[in-house]
PAFIMAR-129794 format. One record per residue (C-alpha): chain; x, y, z; residue number from 0. Coordinates in Angstrom, 1 decimal, always signed. Example, Ala and Ser with C-alpha at 12.3 -4.5 7.8 and 13.67 -1.06 7.14 Angstrom:
A:+12.3:-4.5:+7.8:0;
A:+13.7:-1.1:+7.1:1;
END
This chain:
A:+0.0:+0.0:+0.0:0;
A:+1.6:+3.2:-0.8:1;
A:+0.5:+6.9:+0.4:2;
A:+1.1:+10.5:-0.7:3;
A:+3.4:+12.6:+1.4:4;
A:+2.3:+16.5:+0.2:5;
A:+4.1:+19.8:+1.1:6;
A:+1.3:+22.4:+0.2:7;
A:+1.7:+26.0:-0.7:8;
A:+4.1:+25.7:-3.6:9;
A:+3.6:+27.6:-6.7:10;
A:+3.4:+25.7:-9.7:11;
A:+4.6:+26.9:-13.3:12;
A:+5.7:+25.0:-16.7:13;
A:+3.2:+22.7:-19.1:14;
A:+1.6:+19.4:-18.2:15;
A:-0.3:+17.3:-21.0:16;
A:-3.6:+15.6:-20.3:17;
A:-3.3:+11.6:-20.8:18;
A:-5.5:+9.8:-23.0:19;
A:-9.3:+9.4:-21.7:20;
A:-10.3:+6.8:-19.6:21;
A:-13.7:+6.3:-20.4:22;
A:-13.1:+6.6:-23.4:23;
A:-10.1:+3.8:-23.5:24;
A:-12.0:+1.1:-21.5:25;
A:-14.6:+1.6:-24.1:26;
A:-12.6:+1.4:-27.6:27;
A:-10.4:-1.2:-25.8:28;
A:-13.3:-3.5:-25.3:29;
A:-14.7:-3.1:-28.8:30;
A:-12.0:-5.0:-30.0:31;
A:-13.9:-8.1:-29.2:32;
A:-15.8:-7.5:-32.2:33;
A:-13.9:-8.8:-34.8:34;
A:-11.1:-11.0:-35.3:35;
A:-8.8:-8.3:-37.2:36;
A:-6.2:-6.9:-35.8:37;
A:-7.3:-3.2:-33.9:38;
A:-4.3:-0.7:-33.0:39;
A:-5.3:+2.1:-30.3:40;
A:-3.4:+5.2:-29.6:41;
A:-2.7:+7.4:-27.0:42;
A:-3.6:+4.4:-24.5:43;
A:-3.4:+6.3:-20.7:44;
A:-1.5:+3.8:-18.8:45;
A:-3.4:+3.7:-15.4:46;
A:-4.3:+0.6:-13.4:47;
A:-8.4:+0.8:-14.6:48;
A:-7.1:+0.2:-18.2:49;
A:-4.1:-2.1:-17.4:50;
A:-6.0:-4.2:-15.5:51;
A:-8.8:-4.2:-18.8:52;
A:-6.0:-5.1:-20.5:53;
A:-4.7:-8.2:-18.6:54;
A:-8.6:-9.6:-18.8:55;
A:-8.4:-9.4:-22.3:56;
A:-5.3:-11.2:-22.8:57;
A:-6.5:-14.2:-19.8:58;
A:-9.6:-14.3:-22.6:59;
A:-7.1:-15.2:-25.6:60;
A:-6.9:-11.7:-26.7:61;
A:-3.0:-11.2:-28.5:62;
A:-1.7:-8.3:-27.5:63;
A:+1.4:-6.6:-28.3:64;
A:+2.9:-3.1:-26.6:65;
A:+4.1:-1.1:-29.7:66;
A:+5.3:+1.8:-27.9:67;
A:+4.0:+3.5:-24.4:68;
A:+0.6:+4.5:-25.5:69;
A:-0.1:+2.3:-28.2:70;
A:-1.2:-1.1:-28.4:71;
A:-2.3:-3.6:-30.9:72;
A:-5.3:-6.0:-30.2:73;
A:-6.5:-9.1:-32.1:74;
A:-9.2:-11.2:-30.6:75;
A:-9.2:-14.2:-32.9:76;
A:-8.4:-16.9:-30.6:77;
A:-10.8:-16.3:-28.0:78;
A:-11.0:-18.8:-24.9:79;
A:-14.6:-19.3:-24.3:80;
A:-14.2:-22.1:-21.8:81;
A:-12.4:-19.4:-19.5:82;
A:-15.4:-17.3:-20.3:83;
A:-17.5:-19.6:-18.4:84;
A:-15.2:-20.0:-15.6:85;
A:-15.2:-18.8:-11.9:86;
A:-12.2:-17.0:-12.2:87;
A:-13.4:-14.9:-14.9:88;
A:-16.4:-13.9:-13.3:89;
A:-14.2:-12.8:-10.4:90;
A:-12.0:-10.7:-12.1:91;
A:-15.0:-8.8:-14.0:92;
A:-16.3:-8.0:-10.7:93;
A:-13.0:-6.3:-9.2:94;
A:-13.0:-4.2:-12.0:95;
A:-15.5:-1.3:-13.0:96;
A:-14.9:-0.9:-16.9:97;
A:-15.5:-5.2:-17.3:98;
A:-19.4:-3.8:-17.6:99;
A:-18.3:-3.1:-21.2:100;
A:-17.2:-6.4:-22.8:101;
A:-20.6:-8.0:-22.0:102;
A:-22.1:-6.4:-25.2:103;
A:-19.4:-8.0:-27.6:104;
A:-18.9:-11.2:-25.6:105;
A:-22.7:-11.3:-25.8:106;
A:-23.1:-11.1:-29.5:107;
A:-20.5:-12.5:-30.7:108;
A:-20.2:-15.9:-28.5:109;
A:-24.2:-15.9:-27.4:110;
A:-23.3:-15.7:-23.9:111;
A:-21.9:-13.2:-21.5:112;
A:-22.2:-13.0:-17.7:113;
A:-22.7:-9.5:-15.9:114;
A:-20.9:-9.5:-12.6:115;
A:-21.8:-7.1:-10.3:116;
A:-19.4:-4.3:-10.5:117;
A:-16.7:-3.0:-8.3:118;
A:-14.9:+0.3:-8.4:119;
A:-15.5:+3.4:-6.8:120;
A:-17.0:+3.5:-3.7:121;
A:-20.0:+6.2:-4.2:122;
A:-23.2:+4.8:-4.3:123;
A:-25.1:+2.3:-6.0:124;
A:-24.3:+2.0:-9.9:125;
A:-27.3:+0.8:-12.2:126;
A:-26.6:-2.4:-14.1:127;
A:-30.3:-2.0:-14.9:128;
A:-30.3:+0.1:-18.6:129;
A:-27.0:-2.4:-19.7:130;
A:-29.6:-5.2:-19.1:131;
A:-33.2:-4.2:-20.0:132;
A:-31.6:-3.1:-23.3:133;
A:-29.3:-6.4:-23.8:134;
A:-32.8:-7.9:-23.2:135;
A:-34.4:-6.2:-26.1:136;
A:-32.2:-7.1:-28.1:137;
A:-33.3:-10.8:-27.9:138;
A:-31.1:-12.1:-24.9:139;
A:-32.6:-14.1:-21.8:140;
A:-31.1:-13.1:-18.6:141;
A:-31.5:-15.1:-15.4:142;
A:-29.5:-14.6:-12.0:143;
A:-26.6:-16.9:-10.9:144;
A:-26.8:-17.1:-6.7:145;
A:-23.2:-18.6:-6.4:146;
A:-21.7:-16.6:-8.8:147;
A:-23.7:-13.2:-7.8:148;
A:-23.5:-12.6:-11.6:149;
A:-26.2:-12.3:-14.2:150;
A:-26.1:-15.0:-16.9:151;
A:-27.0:-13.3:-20.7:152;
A:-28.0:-15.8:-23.4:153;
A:-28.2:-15.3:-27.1:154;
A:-27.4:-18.7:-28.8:155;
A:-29.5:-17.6:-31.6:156;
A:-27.9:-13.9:-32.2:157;
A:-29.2:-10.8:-31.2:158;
A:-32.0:-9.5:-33.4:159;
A:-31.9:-4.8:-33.6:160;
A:-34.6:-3.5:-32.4:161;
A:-35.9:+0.0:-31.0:162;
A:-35.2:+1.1:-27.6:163;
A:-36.1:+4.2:-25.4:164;
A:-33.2:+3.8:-22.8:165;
A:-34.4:+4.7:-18.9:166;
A:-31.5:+7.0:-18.7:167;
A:-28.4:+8.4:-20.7:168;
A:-26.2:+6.0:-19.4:169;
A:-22.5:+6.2:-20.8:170;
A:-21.3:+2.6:-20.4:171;
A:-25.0:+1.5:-21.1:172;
A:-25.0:+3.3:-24.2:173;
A:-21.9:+2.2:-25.4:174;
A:-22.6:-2.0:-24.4:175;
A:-25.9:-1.6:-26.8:176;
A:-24.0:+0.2:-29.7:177;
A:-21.6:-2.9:-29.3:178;
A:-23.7:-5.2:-29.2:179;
A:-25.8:-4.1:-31.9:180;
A:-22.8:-4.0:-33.7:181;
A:-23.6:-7.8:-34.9:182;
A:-27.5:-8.2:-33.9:183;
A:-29.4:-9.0:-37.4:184;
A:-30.8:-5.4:-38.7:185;
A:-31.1:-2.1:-37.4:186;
A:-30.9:-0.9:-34.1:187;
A:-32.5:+2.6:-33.2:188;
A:-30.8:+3.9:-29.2:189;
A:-33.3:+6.8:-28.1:190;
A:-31.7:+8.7:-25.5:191;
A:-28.3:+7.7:-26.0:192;
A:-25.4:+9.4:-24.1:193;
A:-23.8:+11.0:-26.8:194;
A:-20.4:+12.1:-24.1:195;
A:-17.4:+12.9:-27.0:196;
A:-16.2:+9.3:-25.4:197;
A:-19.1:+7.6:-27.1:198;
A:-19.0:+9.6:-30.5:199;
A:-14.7:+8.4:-30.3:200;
A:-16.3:+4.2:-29.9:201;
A:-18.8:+5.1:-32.9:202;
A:-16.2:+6.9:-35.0:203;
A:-14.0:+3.8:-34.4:204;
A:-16.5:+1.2:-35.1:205;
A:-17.2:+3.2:-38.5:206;
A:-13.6:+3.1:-39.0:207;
A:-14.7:-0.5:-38.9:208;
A:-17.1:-1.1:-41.6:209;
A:-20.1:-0.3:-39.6:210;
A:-22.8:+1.5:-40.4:211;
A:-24.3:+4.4:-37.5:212;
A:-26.5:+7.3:-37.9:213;
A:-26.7:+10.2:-35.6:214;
A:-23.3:+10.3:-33.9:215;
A:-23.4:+13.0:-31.7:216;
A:-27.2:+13.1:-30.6:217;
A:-29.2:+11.1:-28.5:218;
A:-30.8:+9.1:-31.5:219;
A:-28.9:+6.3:-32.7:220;
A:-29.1:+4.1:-35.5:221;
A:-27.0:+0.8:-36.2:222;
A:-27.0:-1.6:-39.1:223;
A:-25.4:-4.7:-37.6:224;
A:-25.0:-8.0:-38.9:225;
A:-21.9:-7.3:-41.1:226;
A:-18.4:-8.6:-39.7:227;
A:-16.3:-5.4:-38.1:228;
A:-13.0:-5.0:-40.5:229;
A:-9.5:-3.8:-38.1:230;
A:-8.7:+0.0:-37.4:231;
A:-6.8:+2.0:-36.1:232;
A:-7.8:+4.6:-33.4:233;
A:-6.4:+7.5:-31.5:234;
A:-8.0:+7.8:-28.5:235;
A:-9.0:+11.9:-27.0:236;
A:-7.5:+13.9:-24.0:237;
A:-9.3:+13.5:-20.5:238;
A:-11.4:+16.3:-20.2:239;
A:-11.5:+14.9:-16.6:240;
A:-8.1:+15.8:-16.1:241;
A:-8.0:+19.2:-17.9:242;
A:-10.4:+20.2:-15.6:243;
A:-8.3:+18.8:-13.1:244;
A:-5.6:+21.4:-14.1:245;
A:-7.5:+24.4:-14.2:246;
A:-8.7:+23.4:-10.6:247;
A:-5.3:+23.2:-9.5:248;
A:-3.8:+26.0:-11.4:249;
A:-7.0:+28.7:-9.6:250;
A:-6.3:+27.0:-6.0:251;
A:-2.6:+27.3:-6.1:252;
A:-2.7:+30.6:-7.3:253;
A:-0.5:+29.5:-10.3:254;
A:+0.5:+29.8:-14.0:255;
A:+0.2:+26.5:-16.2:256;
A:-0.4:+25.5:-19.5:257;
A:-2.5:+22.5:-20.3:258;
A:-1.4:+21.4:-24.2:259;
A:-3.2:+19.6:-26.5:260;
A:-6.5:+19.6:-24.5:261;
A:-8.8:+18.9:-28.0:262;
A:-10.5:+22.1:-26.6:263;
A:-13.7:+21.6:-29.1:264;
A:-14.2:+18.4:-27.5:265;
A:-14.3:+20.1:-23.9:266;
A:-18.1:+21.4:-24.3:267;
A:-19.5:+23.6:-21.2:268;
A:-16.1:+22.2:-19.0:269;
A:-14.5:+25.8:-19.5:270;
A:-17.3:+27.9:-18.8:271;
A:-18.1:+26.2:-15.6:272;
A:-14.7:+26.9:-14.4:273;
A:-15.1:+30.9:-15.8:274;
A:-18.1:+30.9:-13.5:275;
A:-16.3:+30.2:-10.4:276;
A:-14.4:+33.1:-11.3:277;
A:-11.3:+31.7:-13.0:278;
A:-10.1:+33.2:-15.7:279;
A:-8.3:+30.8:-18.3:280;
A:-7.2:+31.5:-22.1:281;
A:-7.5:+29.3:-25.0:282;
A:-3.9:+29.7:-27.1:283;
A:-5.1:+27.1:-30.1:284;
A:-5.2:+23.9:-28.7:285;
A:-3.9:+24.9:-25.3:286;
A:-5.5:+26.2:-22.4:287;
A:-3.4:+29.1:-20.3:288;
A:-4.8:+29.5:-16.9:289;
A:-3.0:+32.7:-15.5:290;
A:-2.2:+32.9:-11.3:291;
A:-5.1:+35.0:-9.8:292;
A:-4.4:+36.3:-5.9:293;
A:-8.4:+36.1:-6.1:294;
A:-11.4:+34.6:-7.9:295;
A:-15.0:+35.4:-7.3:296;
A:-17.5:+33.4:-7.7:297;
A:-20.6:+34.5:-10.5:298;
A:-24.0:+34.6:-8.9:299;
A:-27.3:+34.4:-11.1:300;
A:-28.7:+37.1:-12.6:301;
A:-31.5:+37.7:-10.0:302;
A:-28.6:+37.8:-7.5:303;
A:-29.2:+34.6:-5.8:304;
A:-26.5:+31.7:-4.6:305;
A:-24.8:+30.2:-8.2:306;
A:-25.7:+26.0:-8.4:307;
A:-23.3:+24.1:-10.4:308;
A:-24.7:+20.7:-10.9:309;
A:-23.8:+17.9:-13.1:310;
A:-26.3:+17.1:-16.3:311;
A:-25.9:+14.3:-18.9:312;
A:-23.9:+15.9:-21.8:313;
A:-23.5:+18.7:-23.0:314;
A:-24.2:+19.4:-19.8:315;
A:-21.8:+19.1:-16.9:316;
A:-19.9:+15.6:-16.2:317;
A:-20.6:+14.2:-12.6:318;
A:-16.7:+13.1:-12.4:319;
A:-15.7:+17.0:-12.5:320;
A:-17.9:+17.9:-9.4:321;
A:-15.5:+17.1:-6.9:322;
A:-12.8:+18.8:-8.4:323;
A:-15.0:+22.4:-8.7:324;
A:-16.3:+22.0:-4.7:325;
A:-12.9:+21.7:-3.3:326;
A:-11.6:+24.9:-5.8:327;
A:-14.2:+26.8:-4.8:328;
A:-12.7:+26.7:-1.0:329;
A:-10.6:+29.2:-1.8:330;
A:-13.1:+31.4:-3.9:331;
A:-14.6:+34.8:-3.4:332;
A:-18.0:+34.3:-2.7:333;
A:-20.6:+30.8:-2.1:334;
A:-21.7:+27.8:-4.5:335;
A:-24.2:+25.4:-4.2:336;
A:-22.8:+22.1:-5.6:337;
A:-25.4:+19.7:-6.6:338;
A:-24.0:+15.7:-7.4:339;
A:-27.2:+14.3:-8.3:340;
A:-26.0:+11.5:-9.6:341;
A:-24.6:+9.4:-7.2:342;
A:-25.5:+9.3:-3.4:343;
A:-21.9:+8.4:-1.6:344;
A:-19.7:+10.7:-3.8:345;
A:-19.7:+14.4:-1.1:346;
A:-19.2:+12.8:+1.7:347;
A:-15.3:+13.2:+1.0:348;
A:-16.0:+17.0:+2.3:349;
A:-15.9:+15.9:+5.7:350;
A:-11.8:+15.7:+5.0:351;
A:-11.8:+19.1:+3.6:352;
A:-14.0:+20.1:+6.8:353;
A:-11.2:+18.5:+8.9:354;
A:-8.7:+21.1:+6.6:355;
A:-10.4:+24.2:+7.6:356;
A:-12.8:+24.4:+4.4:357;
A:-16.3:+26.0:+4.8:358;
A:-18.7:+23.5:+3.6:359;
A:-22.2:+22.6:+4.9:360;
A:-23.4:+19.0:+3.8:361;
A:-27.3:+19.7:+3.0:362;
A:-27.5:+16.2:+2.2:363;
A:-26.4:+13.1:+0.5:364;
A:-26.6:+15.4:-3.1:365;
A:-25.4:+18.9:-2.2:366;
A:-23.1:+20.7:-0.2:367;
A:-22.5:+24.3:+0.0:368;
A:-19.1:+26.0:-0.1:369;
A:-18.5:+29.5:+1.2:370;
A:-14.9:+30.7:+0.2:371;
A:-12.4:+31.8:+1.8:372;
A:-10.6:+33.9:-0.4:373;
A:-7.4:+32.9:+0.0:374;
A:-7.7:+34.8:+3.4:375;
A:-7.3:+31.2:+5.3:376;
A:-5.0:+28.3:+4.4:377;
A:-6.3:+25.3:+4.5:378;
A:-4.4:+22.9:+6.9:379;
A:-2.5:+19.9:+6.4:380;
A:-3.9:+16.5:+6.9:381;
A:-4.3:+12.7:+6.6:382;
A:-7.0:+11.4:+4.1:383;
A:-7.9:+8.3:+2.8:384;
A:-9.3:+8.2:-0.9:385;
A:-12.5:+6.5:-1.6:386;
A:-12.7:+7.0:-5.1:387;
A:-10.7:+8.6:-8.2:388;
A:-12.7:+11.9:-8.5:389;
A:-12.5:+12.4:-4.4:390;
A:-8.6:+11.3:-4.6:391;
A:-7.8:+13.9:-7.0:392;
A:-9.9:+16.3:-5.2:393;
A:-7.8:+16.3:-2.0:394;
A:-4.7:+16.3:-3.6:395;
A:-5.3:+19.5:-5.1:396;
A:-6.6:+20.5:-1.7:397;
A:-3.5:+19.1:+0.0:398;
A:-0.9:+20.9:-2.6:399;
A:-2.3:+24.4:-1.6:400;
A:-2.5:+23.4:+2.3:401;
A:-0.2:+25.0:+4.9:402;
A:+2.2:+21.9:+6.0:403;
A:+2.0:+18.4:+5.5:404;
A:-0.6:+16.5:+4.3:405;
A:-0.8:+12.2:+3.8:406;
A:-3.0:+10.9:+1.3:407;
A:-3.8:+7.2:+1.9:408;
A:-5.1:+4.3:-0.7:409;
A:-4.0:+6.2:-3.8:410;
A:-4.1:+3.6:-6.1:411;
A:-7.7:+4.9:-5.9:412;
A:-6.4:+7.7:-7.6:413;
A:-4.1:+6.0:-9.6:414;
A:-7.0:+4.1:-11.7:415;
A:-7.4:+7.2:-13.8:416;
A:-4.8:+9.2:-13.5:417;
A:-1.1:+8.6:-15.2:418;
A:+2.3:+9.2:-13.3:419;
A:+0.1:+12.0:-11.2:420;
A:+2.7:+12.6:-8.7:421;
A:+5.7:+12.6:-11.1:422;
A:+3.8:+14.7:-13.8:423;
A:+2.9:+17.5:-11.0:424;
A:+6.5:+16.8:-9.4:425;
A:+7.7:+18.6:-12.7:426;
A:+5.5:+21.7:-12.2:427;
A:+7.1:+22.1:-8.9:428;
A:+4.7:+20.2:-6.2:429;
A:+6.6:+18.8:-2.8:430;
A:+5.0:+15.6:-3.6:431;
A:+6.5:+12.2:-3.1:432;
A:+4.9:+8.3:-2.6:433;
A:+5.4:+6.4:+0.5:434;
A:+5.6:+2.9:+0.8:435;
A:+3.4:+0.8:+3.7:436;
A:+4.0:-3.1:+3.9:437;
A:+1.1:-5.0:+4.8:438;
A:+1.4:-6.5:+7.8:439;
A:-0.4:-9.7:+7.9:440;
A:-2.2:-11.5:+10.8:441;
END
């Protein structure tokens, strides 16, 4: 077990480069079950969510071969479906979030695919429900397996398209369908479809392929399946998670940076947010500049009343970038209402910030105001524990602008989405190094 040891209160100055997206890689890297051409992917982030994606893969038969650090070529034509079946499998698909996403392709292309429940962050329940009621439509049977605490998905006859009006724009459930419709018999129509830049990157790569879809970009889809998926060759998009990140970091630190190649018409409402909250950050081409401000106040709406910033299925405002605008608004000129309606467990990481001298009051499981301190009080060094990626990130940014020392425990939480963190902010000039903890065992 490793921790974060943080001096806080150092400016920060230079460049730092987003990684590839994380959503977006566990979805393009599952699509390679597909077909049984060979599929190269670029600008691979090399975090432990998509490493570990990668090891299932190759434990299912999957070649893979490394052709330089972010790039990797896939070819899934020796698939092992007895280990498909087996305990093991099932066990590692529940350890691991992103395994939600090869139960589409496993489904339609072998007739069978089990759904184990799925680990991951710890922040509330996550619906499996949209994945399944639409893998259902699609022709599938689905019955529960006690031992295995797994659902079992049967097709042995193919998937058939059909219409569906999803229950919500789920990202991952969107993008299983669109994969398994890939090779149902006829067209698929996806009402209300997330249409996140992440999913228009899996569609634009599965055209790549030879497939036919209609409406990239909105929340009406249409896929002709039945044809067999040809190769590619893909390029996966910055994190917009972690450019916003950045900016979060630069405004609380009071510091210079330069995010590069951000894809900045990919970034949708990301920057404004962020301008609301009082930041002011330039866009030089592809780059973003955000410029050290001693202060940055806080927008109110236009009848004068407390700003809400709350997250919305896109365009609107992504959930994962919520924790990263409540803990830079500690430091703001003025109050926000921050409004997570998503997921129930993901605020209560505030209580840490609490514990650093921030001004928040917990409303309830979904919001959480912040009143600012203008830089007029540091926070305070402390020990934390991260729950989840998004809360992780949070209090290290907190913990780089604290007074003194601050411990940051269980960071390979933050570590499943986010590349060499500590050495990538090292070079900006952050006091950050990684402690090593042996576990003792009883």
């Amino acid at each position: 077990m490793s921790t974060y040891i943080v001096e806080g209160g150092h400016k920060l100055s230079g460049e730092i480069r987003p990684q590839g997206a994380k959503n977006e890689a566990l979805e393009v890297i599952s699509a390679v079950l597909l077909t049984d051409q060979p599929v190269v992917i670029r600008n691979v982030p090399d975090i432990l969510d998509v490493r570990n994606l990668i090891e299932l893969l190759k434990s299912m038969g999957v070649k893979v071969e490394r052709l330089a650090k972010d790039t990797y070529s896939f070819q899934a034509d020796d698939i092992n479906e007895e280990f498909l079946d087996s305990d093991e499998f099932i066990s590692r698909c529940g350890s691991l979030r992103g395994s939600v996403l090869v139960v589409g392709p496993l489904l339609a292309r072998f007739g069978q695919a089990y759904f184990a429940e799925p680990g991951g962050d710890k922040i509330g329940r996550r619906k499996v429900d949209t994945h399944i009621t639409g893998l259902v439509k699609l022709g599938a049977t689905v019955s529960y397996d006690m031992a295995r605490h797994a659902y079992c998905l049967k097709a042995p006859n193919g998937l058939k398209g059909c219409y569906m009006l999803l229950d919500e724009a789920s990202v991952t459930g969107t993008a299983n369908l669109i994969m398994a419709a890939v090779l149902a018999e006829g067209e698929t129509t996806i009402y209300n479809a997330a249409c996140e830049p992440y999913v228009q990157q899996l569609c634009h790569m599965l055209v790549g392929m030879g497939v036919k879809i209609n409406g990239i970009g909105s929340n009406l889809l249409r896929i002709t399946g039945g044809a067999k998926p040809a190769g590619a060759d893909h390029t996966i998009l910055p994190d917009m998670i972690e450019v916003g990140s950045f900016i979060g970091m630069a405004a609380l630190n009071r510091s210079a940076i330069t995010i590069k190649d951000v894809s900045y018409d990919n970034l949708g409402i990301i920057p404004d947010a962020f301008r609301k909250l009082g930041i002011k950050l330039e866009r030089r081409g592809d780059d973003i500049y955000i410029p050290a401000q001693e202060t940055y106040e806080i927008e109110t709406n236009l009848d004068g009343s407390i700003l809400t910033i709350a997250d919305a299925p896109w365009p609107g405002l992504s959930p994962d970038l919520l924790s990263v605008m409540l803990v830079t608004a500690t430091q703001c000129k003025g109050s926000v209402v921050i409004h997570q309606k998503m997921f129930e467990s993901r605020l209560f990481f505030v209580d840490r910030l609490i514990d650093m001298g921030a001004q928040i009051i917990l409303c309830d499981p979904h919001r959480a105001v912040v009143i600012g301190h203008d830089h007029k009080v540091s926070l305070r060094g402390h020990r934390m524990y991260s729950p989840d990626i998004r809360a992780g990130i949070a209090m290290l940014i907190a913990a780089l602008s604290a007074k003194g020392i601050s411990k940051i425990e269980n960071i390979s939480q933050i570590e499943r989405g986010y590349e060499d963190i500590d050495e990538r902010l090292r070079a900006l000039g952050a006091d950050i190094r990684r402690e090593s903890t042996a576990v003792v065992k009883k």
